[in-house]
N, C-alpha and C positions, 0 to 999 in steps of 0.2 A: 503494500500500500504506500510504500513511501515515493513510489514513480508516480503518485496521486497529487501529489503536495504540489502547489503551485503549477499547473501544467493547465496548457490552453492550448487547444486546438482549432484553424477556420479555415476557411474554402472563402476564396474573395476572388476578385481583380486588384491588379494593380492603381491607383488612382494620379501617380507618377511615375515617371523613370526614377530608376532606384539613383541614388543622388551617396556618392563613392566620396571617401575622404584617406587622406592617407596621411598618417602623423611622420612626426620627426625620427621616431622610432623606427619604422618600416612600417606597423601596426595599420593594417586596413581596413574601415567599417562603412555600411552603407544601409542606408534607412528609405523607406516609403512609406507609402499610403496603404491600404488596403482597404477596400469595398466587401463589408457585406450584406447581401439584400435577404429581405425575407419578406414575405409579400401575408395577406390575414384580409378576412372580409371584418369591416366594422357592424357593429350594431345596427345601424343602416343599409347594410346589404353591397357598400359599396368595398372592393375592392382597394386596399392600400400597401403602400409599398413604401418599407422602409429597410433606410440602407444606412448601417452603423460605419464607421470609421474607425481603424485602427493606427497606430506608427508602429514599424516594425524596426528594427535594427538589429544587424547583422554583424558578425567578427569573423576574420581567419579569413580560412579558405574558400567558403559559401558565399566572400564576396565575390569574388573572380569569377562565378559564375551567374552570379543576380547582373554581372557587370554586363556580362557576355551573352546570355539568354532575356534576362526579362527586360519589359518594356511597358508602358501605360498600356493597360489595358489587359498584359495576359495574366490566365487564370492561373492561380496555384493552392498548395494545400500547406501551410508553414502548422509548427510545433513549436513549444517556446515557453517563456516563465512571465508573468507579470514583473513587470519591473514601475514602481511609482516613484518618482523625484520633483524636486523642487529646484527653482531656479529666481533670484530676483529679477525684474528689468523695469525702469524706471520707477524704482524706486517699491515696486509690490509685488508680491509673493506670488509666483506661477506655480501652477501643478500639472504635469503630465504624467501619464500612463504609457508605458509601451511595452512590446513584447520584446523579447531577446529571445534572437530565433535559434532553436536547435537542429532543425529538420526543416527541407524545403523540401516540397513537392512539385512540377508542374506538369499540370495538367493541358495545356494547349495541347492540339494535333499537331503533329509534324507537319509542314508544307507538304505540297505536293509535286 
């Protein structure tokens, strides 16, 4: 049960080009968006569609291929851990959430 602990799994699109940084160190990380829709009828019978946002961020070697393969818009399957941090900027407290990916999946079709 302890592969339980923190662990998040989603199926999206990409909502960016994965956006690559490389420190002083050699150290390479690369973050994006991720789209995910889920569609529910309301109490009105109508039909609605919602699509949450994630930021992913990436280390190592799984950048060289988010670099090389993905692009706005393709589909994948990432695995990862919540990560929550704080940041100030002018002058107030920010909060983000993001996942720190362990596993990529993608799911596009090969060309043809």
């Amino acid at each position: 049960m302890t592969t339980l602990k923190n662990n998040v799994q989603l199926i999206g699109r990409l909502g960016t080009d994965p956006q690559v940084r490389t420190f002083e160190s050699g150290k390479k990380m690369a973050t994006f968006s991720l789209a995910t829709n889920e569609s529910y009828t309301n109490n009105k019978g109508e039909k609605v569609q919602d699509t949450q946002w994630h930021n992913i961020v990436i280390w190592g070697n799984k950048v060289d291929i988010a670099e090389k393969y993905l692009k706005k818009g393709s589909e994948v399957a990432v695995q990862g851990k919540l990560i929550n941090r704080s940041y100030e900027s002018n002058g107030e407290k920010k909060y983000i959430t993001e996942i720190n990916l362990n596993e990529l999946l993608m799911l596009d079709k090969k060309p043809a």
